[in-house]
N, C-alpha and C positions, 0 to 999 in steps of 0.2 A: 590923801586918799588915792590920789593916780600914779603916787609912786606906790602904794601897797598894793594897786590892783596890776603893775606892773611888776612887779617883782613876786607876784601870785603867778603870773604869766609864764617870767622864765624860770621860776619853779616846778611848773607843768611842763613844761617845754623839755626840763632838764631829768624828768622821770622815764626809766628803762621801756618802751613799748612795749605791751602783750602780743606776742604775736599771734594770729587768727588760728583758731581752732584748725588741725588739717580734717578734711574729710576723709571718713574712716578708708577703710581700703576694703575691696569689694571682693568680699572671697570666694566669690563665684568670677574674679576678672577672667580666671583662665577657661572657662567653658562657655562665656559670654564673648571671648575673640578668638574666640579655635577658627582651624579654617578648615571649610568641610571639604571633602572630596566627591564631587560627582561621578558615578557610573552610571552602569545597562542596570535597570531594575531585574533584570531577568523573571518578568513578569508578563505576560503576553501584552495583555490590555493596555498598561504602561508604557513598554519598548515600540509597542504600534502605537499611539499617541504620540510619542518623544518627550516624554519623560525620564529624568534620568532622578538618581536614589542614590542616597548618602544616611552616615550614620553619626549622629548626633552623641558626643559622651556629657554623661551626666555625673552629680554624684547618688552615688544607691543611697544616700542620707544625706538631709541637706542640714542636719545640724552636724554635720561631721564631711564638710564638703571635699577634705583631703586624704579622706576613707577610701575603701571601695568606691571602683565605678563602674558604670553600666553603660549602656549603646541604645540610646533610641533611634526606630528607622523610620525615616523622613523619604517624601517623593514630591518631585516639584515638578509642575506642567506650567514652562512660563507664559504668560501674556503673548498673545498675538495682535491686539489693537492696544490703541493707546492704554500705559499702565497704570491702575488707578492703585496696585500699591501689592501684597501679597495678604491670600484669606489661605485659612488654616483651618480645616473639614474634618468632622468626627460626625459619624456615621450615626452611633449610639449602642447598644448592645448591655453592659459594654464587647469591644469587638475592637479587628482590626480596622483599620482604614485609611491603610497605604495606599491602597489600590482605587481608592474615589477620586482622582483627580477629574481623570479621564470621563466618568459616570458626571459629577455634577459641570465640566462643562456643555457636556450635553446636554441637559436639562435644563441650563441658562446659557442659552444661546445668546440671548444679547450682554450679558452682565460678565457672564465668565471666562470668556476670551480677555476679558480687561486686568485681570487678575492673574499673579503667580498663583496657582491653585496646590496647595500645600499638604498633602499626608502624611497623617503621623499615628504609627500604630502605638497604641498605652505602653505603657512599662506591662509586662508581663502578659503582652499578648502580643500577636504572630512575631515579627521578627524583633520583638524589641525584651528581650531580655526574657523571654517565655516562659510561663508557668504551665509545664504539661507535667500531671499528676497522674495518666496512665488512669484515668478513668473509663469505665466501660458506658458510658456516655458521653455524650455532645453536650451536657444541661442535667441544672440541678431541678429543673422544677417537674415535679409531682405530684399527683393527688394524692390525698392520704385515703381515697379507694373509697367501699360501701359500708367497712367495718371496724371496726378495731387490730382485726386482726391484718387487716392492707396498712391502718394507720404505725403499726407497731413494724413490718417491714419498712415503712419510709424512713422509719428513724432508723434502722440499721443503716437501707442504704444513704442515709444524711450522713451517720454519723462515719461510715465505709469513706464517703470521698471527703470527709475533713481528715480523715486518718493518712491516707495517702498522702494530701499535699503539705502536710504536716511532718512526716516522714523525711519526704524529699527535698521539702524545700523551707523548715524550719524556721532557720532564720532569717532567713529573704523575704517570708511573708511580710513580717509587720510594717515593709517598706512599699510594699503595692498601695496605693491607696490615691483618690482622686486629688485628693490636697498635694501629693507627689509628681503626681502625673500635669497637671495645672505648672505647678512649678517648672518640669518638665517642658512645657508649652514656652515657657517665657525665654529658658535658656533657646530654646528654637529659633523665636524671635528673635535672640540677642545675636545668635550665631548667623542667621540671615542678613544680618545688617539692617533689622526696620526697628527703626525708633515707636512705633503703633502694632499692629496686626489685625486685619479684618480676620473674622470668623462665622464660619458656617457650622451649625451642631444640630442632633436631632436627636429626640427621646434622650437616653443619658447624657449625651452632648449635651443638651440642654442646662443640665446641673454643672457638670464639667465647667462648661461657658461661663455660667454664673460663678461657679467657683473662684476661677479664674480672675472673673471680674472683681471679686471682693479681697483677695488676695493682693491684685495690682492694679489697682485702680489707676484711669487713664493710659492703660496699652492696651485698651481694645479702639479699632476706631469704627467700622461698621461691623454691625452683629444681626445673625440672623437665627432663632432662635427655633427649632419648627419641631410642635408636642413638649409642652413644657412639664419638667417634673418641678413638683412642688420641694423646694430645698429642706424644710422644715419637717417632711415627710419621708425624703430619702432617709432608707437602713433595708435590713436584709429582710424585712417582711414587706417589701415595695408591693408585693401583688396584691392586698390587703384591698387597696383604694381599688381595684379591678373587677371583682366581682360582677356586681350590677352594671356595671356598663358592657361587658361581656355577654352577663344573660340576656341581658337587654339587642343587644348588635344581635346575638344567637338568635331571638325570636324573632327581630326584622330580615336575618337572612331566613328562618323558616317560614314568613310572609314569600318572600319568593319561592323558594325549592316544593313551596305545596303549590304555585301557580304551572310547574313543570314537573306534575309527579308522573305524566306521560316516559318522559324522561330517566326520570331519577326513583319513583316509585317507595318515595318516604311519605307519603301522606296528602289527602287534597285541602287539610285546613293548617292552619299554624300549630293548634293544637295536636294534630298528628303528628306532623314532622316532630315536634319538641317530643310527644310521646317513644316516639324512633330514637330519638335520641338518646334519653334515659334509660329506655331497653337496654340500648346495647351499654349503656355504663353498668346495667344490672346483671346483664349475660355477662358480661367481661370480670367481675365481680365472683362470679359463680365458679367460672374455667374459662381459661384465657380464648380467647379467639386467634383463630390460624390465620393469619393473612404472610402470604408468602414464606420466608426461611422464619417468621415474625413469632412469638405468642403474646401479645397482647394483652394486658388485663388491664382491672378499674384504676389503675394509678397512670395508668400510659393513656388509656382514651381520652379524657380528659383534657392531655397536654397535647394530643394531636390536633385537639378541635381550638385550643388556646392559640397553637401556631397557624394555624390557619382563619381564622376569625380576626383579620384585621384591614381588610377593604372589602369595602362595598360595589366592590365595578362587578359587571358580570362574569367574567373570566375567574378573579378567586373568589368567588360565590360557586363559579359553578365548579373548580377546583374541590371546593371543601363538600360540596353535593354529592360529588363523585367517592370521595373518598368515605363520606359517611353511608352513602349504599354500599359499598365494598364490608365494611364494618357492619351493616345492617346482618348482609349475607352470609358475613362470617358465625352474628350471634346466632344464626339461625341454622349451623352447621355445617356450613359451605364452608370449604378449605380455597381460601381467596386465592387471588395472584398481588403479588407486593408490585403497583403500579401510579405512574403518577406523583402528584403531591404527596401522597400518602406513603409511597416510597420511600421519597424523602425523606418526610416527615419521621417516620418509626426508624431509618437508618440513622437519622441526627438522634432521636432519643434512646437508643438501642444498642447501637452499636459503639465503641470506642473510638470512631474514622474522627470525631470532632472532638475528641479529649481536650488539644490545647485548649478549644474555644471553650470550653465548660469550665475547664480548671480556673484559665485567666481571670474570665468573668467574674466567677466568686470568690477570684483573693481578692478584686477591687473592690467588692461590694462587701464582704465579709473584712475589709480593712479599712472602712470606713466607718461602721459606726456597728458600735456590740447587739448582739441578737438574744433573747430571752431563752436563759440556759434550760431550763427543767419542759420534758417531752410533753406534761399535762399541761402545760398554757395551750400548746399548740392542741391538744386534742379536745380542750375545753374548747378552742375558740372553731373548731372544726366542726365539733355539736352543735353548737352554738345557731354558726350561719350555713348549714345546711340544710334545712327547712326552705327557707327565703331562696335560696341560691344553687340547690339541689347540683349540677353538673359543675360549676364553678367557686362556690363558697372552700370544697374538701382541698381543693388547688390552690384560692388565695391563701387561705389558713394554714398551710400545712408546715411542717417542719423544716428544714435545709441545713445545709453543711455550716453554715455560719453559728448552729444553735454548739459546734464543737470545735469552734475557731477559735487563735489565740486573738484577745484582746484587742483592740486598737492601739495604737500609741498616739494618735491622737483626737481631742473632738471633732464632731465634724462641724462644719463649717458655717458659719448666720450670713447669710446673703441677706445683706439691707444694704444700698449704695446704689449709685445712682450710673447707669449707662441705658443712654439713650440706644436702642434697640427694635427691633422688629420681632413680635412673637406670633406664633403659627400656634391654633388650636383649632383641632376637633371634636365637634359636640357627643360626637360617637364613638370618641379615639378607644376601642380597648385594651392597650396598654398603658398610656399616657393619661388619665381621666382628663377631661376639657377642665375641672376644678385645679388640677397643679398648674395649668398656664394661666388661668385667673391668680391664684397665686401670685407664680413668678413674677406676672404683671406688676403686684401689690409691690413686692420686693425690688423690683428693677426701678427707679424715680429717671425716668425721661420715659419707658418705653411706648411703644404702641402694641395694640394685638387686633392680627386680624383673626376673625371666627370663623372657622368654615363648616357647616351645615351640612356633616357628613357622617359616615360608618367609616373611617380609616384614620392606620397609624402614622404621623408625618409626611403628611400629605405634601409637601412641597419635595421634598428628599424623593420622594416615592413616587414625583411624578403624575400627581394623578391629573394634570389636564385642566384646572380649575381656572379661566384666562383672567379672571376677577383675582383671585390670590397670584398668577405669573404674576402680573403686571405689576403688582402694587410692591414685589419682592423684587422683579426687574428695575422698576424707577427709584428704588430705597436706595440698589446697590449703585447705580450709577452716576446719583447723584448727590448721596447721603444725605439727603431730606426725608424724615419721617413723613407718614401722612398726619395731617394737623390732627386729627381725632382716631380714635376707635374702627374697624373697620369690618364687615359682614361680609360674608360673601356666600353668597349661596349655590 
């Protein structure tokens, strides 16, 4: 028996070895060890910080990684104290946000000196590969107006600027898309030399970040998540979940502007100023309103009051006060002066000056997940919740360029996985509803969220001063400890 179990031995002994499977080969190796080249950003804010900017090649399809390629543009503000590693900032929009380096070390004074602070504009917006569709707007979103007959132009012009970038940039679109831009993120990473990457994102960031995370799990190592969208809820009718928290914010700032009608002269109760309000969507409605080179009617007022209804400090309160007596005066025949936020505001929606920014924004959101083709959804859903929602329901509801977009290529994405995280929510946020960062919460397994007890949209990005939320986003980042529970801040 020990000579058979020997001679079993050098039997084994004497059989050819398998050799070990190789590991596959990484077809991304060559844009994962590129070496980038730093320059001048030639960007004011940046070049005065000392920041310098470099361009990142990617592939424009990452299942064809030896295709077509593209240039993402990247800015890095490095570390001035000790470095606790590089964080990579998305603003939200979506948008560019090359140019935030500079802005969020500002706003973390203690945290952000410790960090490479890293910008990186999306694929197909500002310098990164740009979708400009020559749009005679800044932004798709509009109200579908007081009638039918406003509802029936919104779908011309929906269906006007899906034609355009459809024209121009045909087969480029179907490659915008956040699941792209994510990917996008990692080769960033790879090119920077960090084996992790902290990140900073806000409102679409938010999804983005999450994206990201579900895609590459474990290359995040601190994340900061501030207005969370609900991943399960992202697609091109986002404004949907907005409504009531909108008219809602609207009637808490009409509780103010009727405490200053000395001032602003919309009404001395809430129920006046909100009656002011509706007027003039009903004058605008009728015949546009003059303010400045402007004309004005019911699909545009609406989205002046949208852009401006998203903090609660006094300053844009009394911004959007200002501009809605401008607006009062105009429905009541005064030929205004174009002044102010209101300026602004109708030059972004009005004029073509922000085209890139309109086009880019809804090739990523319009290539991300399909939008409900046929114009009666939207106009049923416009009837629907305009009762309840009278100034804002014809805005959430209404129609956009995605209901004439090509397809996606691919689904979007199930965030379930686990990165422990810090998330920022406000109970007032009207763009972000406070229920998507409950969400995200649900889908994130480590994270924490702090609540902030306010009327504003990413409250931590935007600064708003809260030294309950600074802090607890100060001590996360520079010591990557969560807070052990849930956190308030009022």
């Amino acid at each position: 028996m020990r000579a058979l179990l020997a001679l079993g031995a050098s039997a084994a002994m004497l059989v050819p070895a398998v050799p070990a499977a190789a590991a596959p080969a990484d077809p991304l190796a060559a844009f994962h060890h590129q070496k980038l080249r730093w320059n001048t950003c030639n960007m004011k804010e940046l070049d005065d910080a000392g920041a310098r900017c470099a361009d990142v090649t990617v592939p424009l399809d990452y299942a064809n990684p030896h295709g077509t390629i593209i240039k993402v543009a990247i800015s890095r503000l490095k570390a001035t104290g000790p470095r606790l590693g590089a964080m990579l900032i998305n603003g939200g929009g979506p948008g560019p946000a090359i140019d935030m380096p500079p802005y969020i070390r500002d706003i973390t004074p203690k945290a952000g000196p410790r960090f490479d602070l890293i910008g990186m504009d999306p694929r197909g917006l500002g310098r990164s590969a740009p979708v400009d569709c020559g749009w005679p707007s800044g932004t798709w979103i509009r109200s579908a107006g007081v009638d039918r007959r406003d509802f029936d132009a919104s779908v011309t012009f929906a269906r006007t600027l899906a034609q355009r970038c459809v024209t121009k940039y045909g087969s480029f679109l179907p490659h915008i898309s956040t699941r792209n831009i994510a990917r996008d993120m990692d080769v960033v990473r790879a090119a920077l030399g960090e084996r992790k990457i902290s990140y900073n994102g806000a409102s679409y960031g938010t999804y983005l970040g999450a994206v990201y995370a579900a895609l590459f799990p474990g290359r995040l190592d601190r994340a900061v998540l501030d207005s969370n969208v609900d991943p399960d809820r992202w697609s091109p009718r986002l404004l949907q979940d907005t409504e009531e928290a909108n008219e809602q914010a609207l009637a808490r700032w009409a509780d103010w502007a009727s405490r200053r009608d000395t001032s602003y002269h919309l009404g001395r109760t809430r129920e006046d100023v909100l009656a002011t309000v509706r007027n003039t969507v009903t004058r605008a409605g009728r015949s546009p309103l003059l303010v400045g080179p402007y004309q004005v009617d019911a699909s545009t007022v609406p989205t002046v009051l949208f852009n401006l209804l998203a903090d609660d400090r006094d300053e844009p309160r009394a911004a959007l006060a200002a501009a809605v007596s401008d607006l009062d005066r105009a429905a009541h025949g005064v030929h205004v002066p174009s002044t102010g936020a209101l300026d602004e505001s109708l030059k972004f929606v009005l004029t073509g000056t922000d085209s890139l920014y309109g086009s880019g924004q809804s090739a990523i959101i319009c290539g991300d997940a399909p939008a409900p083709r046929d114009p009666a959804t939207y106009w049923r859903d416009v009837q629907r919740r305009r009762a309840a929602h009278p100034v804002f329901g014809p805005l959430g509801e209404n129609i956009n360029p995605c209901a004439f977009w090509p397809s996606p290529r691919e689904s979007a994405t199930k965030v379930r996985t686990t990165l422990p995280s810090l998330l920022i929510g406000a109970t007032g946020d009207t763009r972000t509803v406070y229920a998507g960062s409950q969400a995200l919460h649900r889908d994130l397994n480590g994270s924490r969220l702090i609540t902030l007890k306010a009327d504003v949209h990413a409250p931590y990005q935007a600064s708003y001063g809260n030294a309950c939320l600074t802090r607890t986003v100060d001590t996360y980042l520079l010591t990557n400890h969560l807070p052990t529970t849930d956190t308030t801040c009022t």
